[in-house]
N, C-alpha and C positions, 0 to 999 in steps of 0.2 A: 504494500500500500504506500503510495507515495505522499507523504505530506512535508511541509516546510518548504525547507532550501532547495530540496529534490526537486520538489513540483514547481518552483519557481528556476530554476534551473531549466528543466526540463523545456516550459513553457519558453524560455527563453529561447530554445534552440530549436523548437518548432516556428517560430516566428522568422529564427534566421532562416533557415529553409523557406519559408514560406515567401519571405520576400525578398529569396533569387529566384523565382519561379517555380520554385520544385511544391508541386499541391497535392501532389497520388500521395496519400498520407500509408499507404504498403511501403512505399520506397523511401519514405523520411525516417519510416521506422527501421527498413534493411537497413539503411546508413548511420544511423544510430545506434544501433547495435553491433554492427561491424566494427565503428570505432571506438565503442566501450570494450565491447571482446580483447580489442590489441590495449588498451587501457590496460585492461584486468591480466591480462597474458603478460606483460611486463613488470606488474606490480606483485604477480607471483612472484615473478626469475628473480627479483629485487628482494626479497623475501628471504629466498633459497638461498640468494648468494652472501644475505647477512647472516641467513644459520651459520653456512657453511664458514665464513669467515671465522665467527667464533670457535670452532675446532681444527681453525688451519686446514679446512680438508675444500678439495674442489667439487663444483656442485655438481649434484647427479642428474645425469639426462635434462642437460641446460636446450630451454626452449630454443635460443638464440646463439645460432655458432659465430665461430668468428667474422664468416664472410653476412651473418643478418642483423650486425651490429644497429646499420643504420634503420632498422623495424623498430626499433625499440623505442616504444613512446618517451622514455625518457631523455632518448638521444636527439629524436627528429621535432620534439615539440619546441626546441631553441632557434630551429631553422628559420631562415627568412623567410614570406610566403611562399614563392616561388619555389623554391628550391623545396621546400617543404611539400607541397604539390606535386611535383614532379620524382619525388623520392615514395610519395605515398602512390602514385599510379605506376612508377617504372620497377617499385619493389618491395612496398610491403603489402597489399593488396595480391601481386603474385604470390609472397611469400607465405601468407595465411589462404590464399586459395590452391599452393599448389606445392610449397616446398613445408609446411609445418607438417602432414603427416604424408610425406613422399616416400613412394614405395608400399602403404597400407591400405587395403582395403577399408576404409572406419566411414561410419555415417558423414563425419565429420570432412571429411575429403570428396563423400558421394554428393552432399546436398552444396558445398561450396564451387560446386565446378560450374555450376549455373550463377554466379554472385556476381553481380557489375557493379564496380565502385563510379556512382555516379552525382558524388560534390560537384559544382558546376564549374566553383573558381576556384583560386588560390587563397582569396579575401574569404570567401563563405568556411573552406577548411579551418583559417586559420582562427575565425572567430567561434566556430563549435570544439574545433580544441580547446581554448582558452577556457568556455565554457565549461568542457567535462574536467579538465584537469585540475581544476579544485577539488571534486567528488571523490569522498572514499566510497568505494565501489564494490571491499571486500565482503566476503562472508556474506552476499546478498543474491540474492534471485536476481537482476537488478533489471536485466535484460525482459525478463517476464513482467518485472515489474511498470517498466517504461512501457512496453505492447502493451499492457491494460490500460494505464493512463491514456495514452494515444489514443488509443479505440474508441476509450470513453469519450475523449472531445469530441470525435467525430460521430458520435451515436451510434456504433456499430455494435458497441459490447454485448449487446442482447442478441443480437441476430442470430438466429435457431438456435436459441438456448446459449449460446457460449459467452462467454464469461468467467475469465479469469478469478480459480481459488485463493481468496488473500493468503499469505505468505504464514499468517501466526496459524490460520487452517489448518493447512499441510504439515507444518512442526506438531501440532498437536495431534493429527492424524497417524503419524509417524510414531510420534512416542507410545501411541497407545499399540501400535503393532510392531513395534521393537525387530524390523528387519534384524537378521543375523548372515553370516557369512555360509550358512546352509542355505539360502532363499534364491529365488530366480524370482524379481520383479518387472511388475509390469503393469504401464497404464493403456490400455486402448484407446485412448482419446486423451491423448497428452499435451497438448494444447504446446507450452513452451517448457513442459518436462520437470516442471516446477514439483511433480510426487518422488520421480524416478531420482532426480534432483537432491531430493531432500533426504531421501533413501541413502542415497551413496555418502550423501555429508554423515549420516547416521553411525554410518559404517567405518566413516574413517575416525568417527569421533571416541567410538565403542570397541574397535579394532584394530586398534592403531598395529599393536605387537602382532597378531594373527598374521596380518596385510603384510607383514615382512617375508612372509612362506612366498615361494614361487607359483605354488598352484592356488594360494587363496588369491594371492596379486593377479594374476591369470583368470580367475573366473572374476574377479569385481573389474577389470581393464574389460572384458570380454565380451561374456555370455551371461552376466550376472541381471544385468537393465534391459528392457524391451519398452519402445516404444511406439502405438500408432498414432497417425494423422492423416489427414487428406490438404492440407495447407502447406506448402513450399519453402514460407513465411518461417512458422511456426517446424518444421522441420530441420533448416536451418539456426532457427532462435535454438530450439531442444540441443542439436548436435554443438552448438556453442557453448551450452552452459553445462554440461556433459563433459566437456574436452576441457573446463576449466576447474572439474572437479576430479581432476586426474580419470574420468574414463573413457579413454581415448576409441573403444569401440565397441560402443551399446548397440544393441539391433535396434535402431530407430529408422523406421519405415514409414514410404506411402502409404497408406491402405484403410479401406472402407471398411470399418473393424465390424460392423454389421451384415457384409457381404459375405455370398456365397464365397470367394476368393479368399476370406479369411479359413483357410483351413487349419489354424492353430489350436488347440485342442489336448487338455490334459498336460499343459506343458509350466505352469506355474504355480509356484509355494505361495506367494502374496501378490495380490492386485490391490492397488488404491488409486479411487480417480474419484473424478468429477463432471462424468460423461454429460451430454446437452441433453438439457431435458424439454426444452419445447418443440423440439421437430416431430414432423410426421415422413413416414417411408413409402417410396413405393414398394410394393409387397413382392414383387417379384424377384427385386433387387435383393431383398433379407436370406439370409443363409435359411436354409429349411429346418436344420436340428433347432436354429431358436424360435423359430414358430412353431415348431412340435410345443417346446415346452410354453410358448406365452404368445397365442394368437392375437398378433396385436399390429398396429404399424407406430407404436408410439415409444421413440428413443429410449425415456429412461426406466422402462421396464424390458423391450431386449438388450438392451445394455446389462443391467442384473442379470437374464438368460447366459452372455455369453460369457460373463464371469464365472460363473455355474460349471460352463460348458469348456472354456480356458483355464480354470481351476485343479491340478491334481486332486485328487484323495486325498484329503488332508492337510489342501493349500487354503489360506484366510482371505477375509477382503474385508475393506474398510472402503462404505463406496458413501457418496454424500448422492441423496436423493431430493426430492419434490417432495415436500407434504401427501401432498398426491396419492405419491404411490403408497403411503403408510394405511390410507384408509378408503380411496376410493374402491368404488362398487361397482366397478366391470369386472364381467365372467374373467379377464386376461388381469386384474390388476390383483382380485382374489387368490389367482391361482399361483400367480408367483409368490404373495405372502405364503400361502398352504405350503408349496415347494419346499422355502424354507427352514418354516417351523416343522414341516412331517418329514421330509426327507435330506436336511441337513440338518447344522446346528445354528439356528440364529442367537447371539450372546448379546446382544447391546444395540438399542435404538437411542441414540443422543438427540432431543429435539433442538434447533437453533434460531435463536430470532429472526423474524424478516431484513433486520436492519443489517446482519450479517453481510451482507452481497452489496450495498448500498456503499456510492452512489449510483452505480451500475446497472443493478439489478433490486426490487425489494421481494422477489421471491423467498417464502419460506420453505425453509430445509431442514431433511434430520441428517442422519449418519448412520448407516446398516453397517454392523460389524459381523460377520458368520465366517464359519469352516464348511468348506466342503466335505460331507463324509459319504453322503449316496446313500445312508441308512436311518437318519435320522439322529437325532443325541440333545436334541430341544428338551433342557429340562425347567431352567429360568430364563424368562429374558431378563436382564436391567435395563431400565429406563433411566433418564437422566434430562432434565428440563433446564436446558442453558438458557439464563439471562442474562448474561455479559459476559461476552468473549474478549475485555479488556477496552474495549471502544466503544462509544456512541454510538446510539443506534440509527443518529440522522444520515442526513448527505454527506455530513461535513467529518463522521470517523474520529472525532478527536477521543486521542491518549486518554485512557482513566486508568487508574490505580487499581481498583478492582479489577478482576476478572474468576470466573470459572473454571478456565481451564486446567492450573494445577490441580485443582479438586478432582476434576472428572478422569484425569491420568490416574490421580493417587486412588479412585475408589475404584477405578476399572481395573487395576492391578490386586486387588486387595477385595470380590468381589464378596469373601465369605462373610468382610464386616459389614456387607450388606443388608446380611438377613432381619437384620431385626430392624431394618428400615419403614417409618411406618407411610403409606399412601401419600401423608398431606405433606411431606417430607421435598427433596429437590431430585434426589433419588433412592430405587426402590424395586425390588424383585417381584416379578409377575409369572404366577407356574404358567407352562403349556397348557394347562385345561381350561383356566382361565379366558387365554388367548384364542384359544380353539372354540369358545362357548361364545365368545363375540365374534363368529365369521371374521378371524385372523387378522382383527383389528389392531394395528400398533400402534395409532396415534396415543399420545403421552395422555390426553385428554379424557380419555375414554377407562386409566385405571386410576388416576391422580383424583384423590380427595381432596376436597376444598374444607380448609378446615373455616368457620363462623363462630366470630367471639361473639355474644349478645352484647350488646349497647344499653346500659341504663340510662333512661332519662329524667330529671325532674320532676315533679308532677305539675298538674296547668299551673295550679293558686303560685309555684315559687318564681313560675316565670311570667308570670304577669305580674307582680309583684316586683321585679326585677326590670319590667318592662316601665312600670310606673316609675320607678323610684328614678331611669333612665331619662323621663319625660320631666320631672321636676328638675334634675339637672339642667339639662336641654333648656328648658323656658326659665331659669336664673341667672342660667348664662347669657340667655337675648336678653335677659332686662337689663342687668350689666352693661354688656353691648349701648344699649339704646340709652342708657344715661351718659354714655361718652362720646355722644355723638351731636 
């Protein structure tokens, strides 16, 4: 989420573009993003080379060889316009589209071969540098984070559903699914990679020692992240932010994660996404095993299907849903709740406020946590009714002290001290039979008691009484008044 300096920053450098003529706000954002990328790719190496300094030792697999000195934002940002320009189109532009992972097959190499560096001048460069290069840019989704602002300006954010998961989301998401270095993740609808993303941070953060083995290194660089999209844009965005979190080659793919073409299938430990929930499909187009399981053309219930369906035995998901689909009453909305509760295990329905998504979107949302077993194992669900996920629930998002979130991490871990949680409570365990006796109802609404203090009131005589004694005041004070005048 961008507030402050960021979004006045930002705003700034859409402006520069906007008045050299550049208006396709896709291309303000490729260009923006390309030269945050080389930002952040330099302010690792610069990182790396002061570890390394402090142990005398030289640094390990340096981004930048000798002959790609002059790439280096911190070398070419001194340059004169001109020269600056012309080093940024003769060689670093090449250099991250074609010599940063030369020789490798990686996403990151496939979606950059189409990339056109197209700043207009020397002057427009030299002032959106000047711009970024105050911005610390580390430890940030930032790239993600700029495509959603940007989209927002332009009113695109909602279009079919999509709309970027704020950033405290996906950390909270994470933490309650604790990837580990046994896991193959995956979002089908990864928008800027912002889950897969947050995953691999998790990973280095939690595995630092592990990550030193050659075959754990080997499968988190690898076959560890999967991503789809059908955006160029966003393929691009994913494989950048990816390549900056050391893994230099996630399956991040084209693809119509809803289409017969996706034949991917029993192949992942964890999914967490954010799939688009207002589209409709043409039916044709939909893979057949997910209309077996949920006849529908409505995104974010085969979305749930193909998790199911992309799911091993035994692989989790943490998906954020529509209100919607927690209680509506179509034959295909029922049947995927039933799914769940009878033939996997559903653990945890988090409900979240409308303001959540705002100013974007003020759609309400929960959070489906379940395992795939294929046999059933529904014994509780927990509910859990967020009020504050640390920010305002208006347009404007601002910073509050409060939030919910460490709670709902601390109680989701810890589900046993649940039990004795009562209804009117923030959360609270609800049996299968329960759930099953309300036609598989999950909304929060539906098992949440409303607790009612009584209100005592005076009786008439003291408050008319009170009323009087109020009126002689009143008329002492005008005569008052009326003698001083």
């Amino acid at each position: 989420m961008i507030t402050g300096e960021l979004k006045s920053k930002i705003d700034n450098i859409w402006d520069i573009f906007w008045s050299s003529g550049m208006t396709n706000p896709l291309t303000v954002i490729e260009q923006i993003t390309y030269l945050m990328f080389i930002k952040i790719l330099d302010d690792n190496e610069l990182r790396k080379e002061a570890n390394a300094a402090v142990f005398d030792m030289p640094v390990v697999d340096p981004a930048f060889d000798e002959a790609h000195q002059s790439c280096r934002w911190s070398k070419f940002r001194h340059m004169e316009a001109e020269a600056m320009f012309r080093n940024m189109t003769d060689n670093v532009f090449p250099f991250i589209k074609n010599d940063l992972t030369a020789g490798r097959d990686t996403a990151f190499s496939k979606y950059m071969k189409d990339a056109l560096f197209l700043v207009p001048t020397a002057r427009v460069l030299v002032r959106v540098v000047d711009a970024l290069d105050g911005l610390d840019l580390n430890n940030k989704d930032i790239m993600g984070d700029v495509y959603e602002y940007l989209l927002s300006q332009i009113a695109q954010s909602g279009t079919n559903g999509q709309f970027r998961t704020p950033r405290h989301i996906i950390s909270m998401m994470v933490e309650l699914m604790r990837p580990t270095l046994e896991d193959t993740v995956c979002d089908p609808a990864m928008g800027s990679a912002g889950f897969i993303c947050a995953a691999a941070q998790y990973i280095k953060d939690h595995y630092a020692t592990e990550l030193m083995r050659t075959e754990n290194k080997q499968h988190y660089t690898g076959n560890m992240f999967t991503g789809f999209d059908t955006d160029q844009t966003m393929l691009r965005i994913g494989a950048m932010n990816m390549m900056l979190h050391g893994v230099e080659a996630p399956n991040i793919t084209w693809m119509d994660s809803l289409s017969g073409e996706n034949f991917h299938r029993e192949e992942y430990s964890l999914i967490m996404a954010n799939p688009p929930f207002t589209g409709s499909l043409d039916k044709e187009t939909i893979a057949k095993d997910l209309l077996a399981l949920t006849a529908t053309k409505k995104t974010e219930l085969l979305f749930l299907s193909l998790f199911l369906k992309a799911l091993k035995t035994g692989g989790r998901c943490a998906s954020i849903v529509p209100d919607g689909v927690l209680f509506g009453s179509t034959k295909a909305h029922k049947a995927i709740r039933q799914e769940l509760v009878e033939n996997q295990r559903l653990e945890a329905v988090i409900s979240m406020p409308s303001g959540v998504f705002k100013p974007y979107a003020g759609v309400s949302t929960g959070i489906l946590i379940f395992t795939k077993t294929g046999y059933g194992g529904t014994d509780k669900v927990w509910f859990y009714d967020m009020a504050c996920d640390g920010f305002s629930l208006d347009d404007k998002r601002t910073p509050l002290e409060a939030s919910d979130i460490p709670d709902i991490i601390a109680r989701f871990h810890n589900l046993a001290g649940e039990e004795s949680r009562e209804r009117t409570e923030q959360s609270f365990l609800v049996p299968k039979e329960e759930i099953v006796g309300n036609g598989y109802d999950l909304s929060i609404n539906k098992y949440k008691k409303t607790e009612y203090v009584p209100v005592e009131y005076p009786p008439t005589s003291e408050i008319f009484a009170d009323l009087y004694a109020l009126e002689e005041e009143i008329q002492k004070g005008l005569k008052e008044l009326e003698g001083m005048v």
